[in-house]
N, C-alpha and C positions, 0 to 999 in steps of 0.2 A: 192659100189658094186651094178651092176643093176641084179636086179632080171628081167628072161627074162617070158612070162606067154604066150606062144605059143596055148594053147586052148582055151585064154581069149579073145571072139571078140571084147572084149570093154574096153583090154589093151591099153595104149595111145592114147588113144581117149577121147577128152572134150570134156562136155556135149552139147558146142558148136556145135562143130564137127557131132555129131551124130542129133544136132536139123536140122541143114543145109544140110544134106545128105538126111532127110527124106521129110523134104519142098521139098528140090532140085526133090526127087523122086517121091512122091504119091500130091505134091501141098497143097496149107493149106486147103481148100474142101475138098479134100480125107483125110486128115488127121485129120481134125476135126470131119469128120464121124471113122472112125478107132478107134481116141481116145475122149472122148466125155469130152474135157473141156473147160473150154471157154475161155482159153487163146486162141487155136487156130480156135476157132469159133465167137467171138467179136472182130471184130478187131485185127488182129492178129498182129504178127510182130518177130522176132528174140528176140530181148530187152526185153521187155515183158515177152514173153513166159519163158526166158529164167532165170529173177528174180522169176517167180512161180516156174519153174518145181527145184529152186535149195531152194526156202524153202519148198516143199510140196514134200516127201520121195515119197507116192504110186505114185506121178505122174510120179515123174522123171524116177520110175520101169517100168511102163507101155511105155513111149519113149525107157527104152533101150530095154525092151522086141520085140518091134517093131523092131527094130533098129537089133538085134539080127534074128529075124525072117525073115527080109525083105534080110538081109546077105544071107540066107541060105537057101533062092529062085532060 
């Protein structure tokens, strides 16, 4: 049974998904000013970023909050 979550922006969507929509959109310079970690101000990358923001909870809050907000521009 699929539950359907119509007010959820960040229903069906992997963390994947929502890291490459915001590079795609604000660049990793903007986004490393936006959100201040140094996955995406050292060196950045996909890969990377993407093993922190999935063991570190506030980080990964602060990308969908982004993610969320930049939606609803």
């Amino acid at each position: 049974m699929k539950t359907e979550q119509p007010n959820n922006p960040l229903h069906g969507k992997t963390l994947e998904m929502i890291l490459v929509y915001l590079v795609d959109h604000y660049g990793w310079d903007k986004l490393g000013t936006l959100i201040r970690i140094n996955c995406f101000n050292e060196n950045p990358g996909i890969p990377s970023s993407l093993k922190f923001l999935r063991k570190t909870e506030w980080a990964r809050k602060k990308v969908e909050e982004l993610y969320i907000r930049t939606l609803s521009r």
